[in-house]
Structures are given as structure tokens and as C-alpha cells.
N, C-alpha and C positions, 0 to 999 in steps of 0.2 A: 671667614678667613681673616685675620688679622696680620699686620706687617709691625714686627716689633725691632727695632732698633738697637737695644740696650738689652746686655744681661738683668739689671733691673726690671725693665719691661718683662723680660721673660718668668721672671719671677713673682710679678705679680698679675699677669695671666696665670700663671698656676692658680695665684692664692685664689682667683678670681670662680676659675675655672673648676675647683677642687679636683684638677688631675694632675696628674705629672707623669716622668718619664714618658715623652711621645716615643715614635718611631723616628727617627732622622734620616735625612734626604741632602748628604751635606751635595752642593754643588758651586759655582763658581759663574752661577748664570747664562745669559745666550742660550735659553733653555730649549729644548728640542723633541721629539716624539720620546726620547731614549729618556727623556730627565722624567717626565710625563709618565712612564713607565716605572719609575721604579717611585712616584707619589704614588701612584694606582695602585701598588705593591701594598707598599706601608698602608695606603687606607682603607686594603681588604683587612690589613693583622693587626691595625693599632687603635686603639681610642681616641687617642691625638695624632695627630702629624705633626713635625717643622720640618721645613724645606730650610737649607740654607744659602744665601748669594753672598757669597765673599772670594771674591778676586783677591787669592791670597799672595802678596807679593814674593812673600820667603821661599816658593817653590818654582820660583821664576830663575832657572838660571843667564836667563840671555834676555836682558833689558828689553830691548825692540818686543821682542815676544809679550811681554809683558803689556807693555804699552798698546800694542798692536789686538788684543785681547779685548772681544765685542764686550761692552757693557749694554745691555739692555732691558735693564728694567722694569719700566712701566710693560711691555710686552711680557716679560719674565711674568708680572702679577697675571696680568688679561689671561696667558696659558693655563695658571695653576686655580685662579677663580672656578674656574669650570672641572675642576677635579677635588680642591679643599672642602671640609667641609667649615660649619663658625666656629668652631674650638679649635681645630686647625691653624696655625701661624708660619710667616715665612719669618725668617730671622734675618735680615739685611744691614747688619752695621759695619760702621765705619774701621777703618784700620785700627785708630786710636781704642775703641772697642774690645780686637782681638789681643791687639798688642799693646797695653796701657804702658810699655817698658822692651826694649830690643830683645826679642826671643833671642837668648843664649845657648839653648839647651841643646844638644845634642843627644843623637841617638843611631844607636849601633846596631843593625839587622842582622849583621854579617854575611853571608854568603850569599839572600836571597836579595839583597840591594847590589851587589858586586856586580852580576850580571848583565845582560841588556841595557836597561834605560840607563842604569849605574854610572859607565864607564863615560857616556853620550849628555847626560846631563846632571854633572856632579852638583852636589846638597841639594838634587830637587825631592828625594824621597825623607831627608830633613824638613826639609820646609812641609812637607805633607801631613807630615806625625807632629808638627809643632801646630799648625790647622786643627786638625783633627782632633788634638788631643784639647784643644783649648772647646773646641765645639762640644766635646764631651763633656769639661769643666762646666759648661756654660749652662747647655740643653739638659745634661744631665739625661740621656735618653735610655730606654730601655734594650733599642734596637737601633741601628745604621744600615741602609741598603746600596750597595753598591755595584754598579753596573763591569760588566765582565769584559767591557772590550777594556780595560784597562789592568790587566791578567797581573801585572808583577803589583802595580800597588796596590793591587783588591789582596793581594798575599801578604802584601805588607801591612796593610791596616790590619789584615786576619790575625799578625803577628804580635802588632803596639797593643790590640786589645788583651791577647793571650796575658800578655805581660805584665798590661798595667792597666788594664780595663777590664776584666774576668769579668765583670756582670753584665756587660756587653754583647751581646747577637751583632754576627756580621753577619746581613743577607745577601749573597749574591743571585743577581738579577742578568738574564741573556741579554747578550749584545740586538740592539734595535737595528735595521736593517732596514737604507731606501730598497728600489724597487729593485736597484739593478745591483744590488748585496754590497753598497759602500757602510758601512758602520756610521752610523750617525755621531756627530759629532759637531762640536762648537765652531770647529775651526774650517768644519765644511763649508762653511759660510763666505769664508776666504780665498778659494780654491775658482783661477778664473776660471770662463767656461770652457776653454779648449781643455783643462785640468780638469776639469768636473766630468767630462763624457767621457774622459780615459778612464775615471776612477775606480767604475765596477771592475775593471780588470784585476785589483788586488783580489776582492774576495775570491773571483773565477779561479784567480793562481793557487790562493790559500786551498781552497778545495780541490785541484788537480795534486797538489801536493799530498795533503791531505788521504787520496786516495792513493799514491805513491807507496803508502807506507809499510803493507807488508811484505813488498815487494822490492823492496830496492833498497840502496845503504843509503845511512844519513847525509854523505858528501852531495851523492848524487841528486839527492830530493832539495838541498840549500843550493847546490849550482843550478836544477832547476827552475827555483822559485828565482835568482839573481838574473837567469837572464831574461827571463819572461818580465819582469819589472825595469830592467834598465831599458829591457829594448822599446817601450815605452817613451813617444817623447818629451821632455822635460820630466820623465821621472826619476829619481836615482834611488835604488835599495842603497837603507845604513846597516840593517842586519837584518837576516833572518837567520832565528834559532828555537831548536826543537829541543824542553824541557820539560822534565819531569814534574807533574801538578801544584807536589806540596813543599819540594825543595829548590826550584828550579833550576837544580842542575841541568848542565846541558851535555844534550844525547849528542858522542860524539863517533859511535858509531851503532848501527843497528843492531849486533850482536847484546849492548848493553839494557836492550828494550825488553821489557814484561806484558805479555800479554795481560798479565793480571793489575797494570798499570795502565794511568793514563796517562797521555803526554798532550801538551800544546806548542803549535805552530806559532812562535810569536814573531812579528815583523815590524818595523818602523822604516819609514822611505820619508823623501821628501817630492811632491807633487808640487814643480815649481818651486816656489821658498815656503810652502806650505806644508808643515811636517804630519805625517799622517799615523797612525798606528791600529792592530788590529790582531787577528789570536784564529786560531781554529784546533780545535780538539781533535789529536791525532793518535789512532788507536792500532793494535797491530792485528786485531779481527774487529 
């Protein structure tokens, strides 16, 4: 496994290597069983791998957060040592790096960025496609794997690629799971301990909802997931919303549901000042 710096870097491992197009693993570091999972992916299906660590600032809408955002590095390598193989590389460079010039570009999803995280954390699905899109410039990869507890931007990258990446494979990869059904994530890390031992209670909700569904109207199953989570203490639900897989329109009543369809349970709360998010797939048999 190699740690390369620079798109130069990257390019002359290629030349080095005589391969190209790996599988990509973009990430943001503070890596975790769930990051772990979707290398293990890529390095059942690819000849190469690159993992990437870039704490990307443009998709930071609230400073503090950004700031507050684990870097961990030298631990980020010691994890993927033990899964990379030597042709294998992680790509870690500087901001300067991504952004030799202030990303301007904008980009328009339309109705599938509008929704949930949308309204909650405006230009953060901007800053994601100006990431991604430059990781693609850079890597040049065959494939991207992307993990599912992040349900609307795993739709939006599926989207930037449709668009303006056609030779692109987007993999989605299942949500990774502690023992007591919290979603792994970076920011678990954060989360004190009186917050930490509530936390299985989201997934327990998601899944009574979840079973709710052929059974009961949409109102009913969102008031039950709001207070099952508020009554929680120090938790507050921001949304929960039940949409349709590939548009994610949102089901505003049961009548408008397909059995021949899939829907997801998407949720974002805050556990303390520690904002959480998570998804469950909601079917009407």
C-alpha cells in the first residue's frame, strides 16, 4: 500500500504500476469498520484500490462542524494496512491539491437534492459533486463504492456520474452496524457516553417503523418515529421522511405507495450537538 499525495504521485504510480483505473473508496477519514467494508468491497472487484482521505471543506455548511471533524490519519493508514494490497494506494492530499483555484462550479440535482439534507444543510450536496467530481478527474477510476447509510448523497453521486461520468460504476455497499444497530459513523466518536447508550434506540425505531408499513398511513408511522426519538433524552428528531428509492420523492400518504416499489425510511436527529443520520428500507409486503 502506498500513500500518495499528489495527482502527479498518482500518475506515476500508474506509470509505475502499469494499471490504471482502480476502484475508489472516496472517504473523509476517522475511518471505521463501515470505511473497512466498502475497501473489502473494492478489493474483492478491482486490481487496484485507492482509498481517499480528504476532509473536504466545501461540503461543510456550519464551520464548527468542520473544525470539530476527527482527523486521524496515521490510525486511518494502520486500519487499511491490514486490508490494501502493494499496488493498492491511499490518496491523502492537501486542499491546495483539490482546489489549486476556489471551486465555483455549481450544480443543479434538482428535486433529489431539494428534499431532506437539502433544506438542513444548504450547498452541502455542492461541495460533495465538486469533491467527487475532482476525485474522478484525479483517480480517474473505473469504479466508486459508496456506503448506504448516506441514502440521498449515495443518489446524488449515482446522479453527477449518470451525467457527467457515464464510465463510472457506482457501488452501493449496506449500512455497517455496531452491535446494538447504531450505523457506524465518523461522528460516533463524538457522541458522549450517556448519548452513546441511547443510540441503539434509533435503528430499534427505524425498524418498528419499518414494520408499521403495511399497516398504517404515512402520518401515523412519522408521528410515531418523532416521538419515540424526542422522548429520548437529549435527543431531538430534524426529520423523518419516507421516499421513494430512485426519486426521492416524499410518500405523503400510504395510498400513494407500490407494492411493486421500494421506499426508505430516512431520518437525521441530533444526539446532543451531535447530528446523526440513518435510512431503513421500507416495503409494503
Amino acid at each position: 500500500m502506498k500513500v500518495l499525495t499528489t495527482a502527479k504521485e498518482v500518475r506515476e504510480h500508474y506509470r509505475v504500476c502499469v494499471l490504471r483505473h482502480p476502484g475508489l473508496v472516496p472517504t473523509m477519514g476517522a475511518l471505521h469498520e463501515g470505511h473497512l467494508s466498502l475497501a473489502e468491497a473494492a478489493v474483492k472487484s478491482c486490481r487496484m484500490v485507492a482509498v481517499s482521505i480528504f476532509v473536504n471543506p466545501t461540503q461543510f455548511n456550519d464551520p464548527d462542524d468542520l473544525l470539530k471533524y476527527p482527523r486521524t490519519l496515521e490510525a486511518d493508514l494502520a486500519l487499511l494496512s491490514g486490508v490494501m494490497r502493494e499496488n493498492d494506494f491511499v490518496f491523502a492530499p492537501a486542499a491546495e491539491e483539490i482546489y489549486p483555484e476556489p471551486d465555483t462550479r455549481t450544480f443543479d440535482f434538482g428535486a433529489i437534492e431539494r428534499v431532506m439534507e437539502g433544506p438542513f444543510r444548504p450547498g452541502h450536496f455542492n461541495g460533495v459533486a465538486q469533491v467527487v467530481s475532482r476525485l474522478f478527474e484525479i483517480i480517474r477510476p473505473s469504479s466508486a463504492f459508496f456506503g448506504q447509510k448516506d441514502y440521498q448523497q449515495l443518489t446524488i453521486i449515482k446522479e453527477l456520474a449518470r451525467r457527467d461520468f457515464p464510465d463510472k460504476a457506482i457501488i452501493a455497499c449496506p449500512i455497517v452496524r455496531e452491535a446494538d444497530g447504531l450505523a457506524m459513523s465518523s461522528r460516533n466518536r463524538r457522541l458522549l457516553p450517556r448519548h452513546r447508550e441511547r443510540a441503539g434506540e434509533i435503528y430499534r425505531t427505524l425498524i418498528a417503523a419499518a414494520a408499521m408499513t403495511p399497516d398504517y398511513e404515512t402520518g401515523e408511522i412519522k408521528e410515531f418515529v418523532a416521538d419515540r426519538i424526542n422522548m429520548i433524552p437529549d435527543f431531538r428528531l430534524e426529520y423523518f421522511e419516507i421516499v421513494e428509492d430512485v426519486t426521492l420523492v416524499p410518500v405523503r400518504s400510504a395510498i400513494e405507495m407500490s407494492p411493486d416499489k421500494t421506499y426508505y425510511g430516512c431520518i437525521a436527529l441530533y444526539a446532543g450537538n451531535v447530528r446523526l443520520i440513518d435510512n431503513i428500507e421500507m416495503k409494503l409486503r
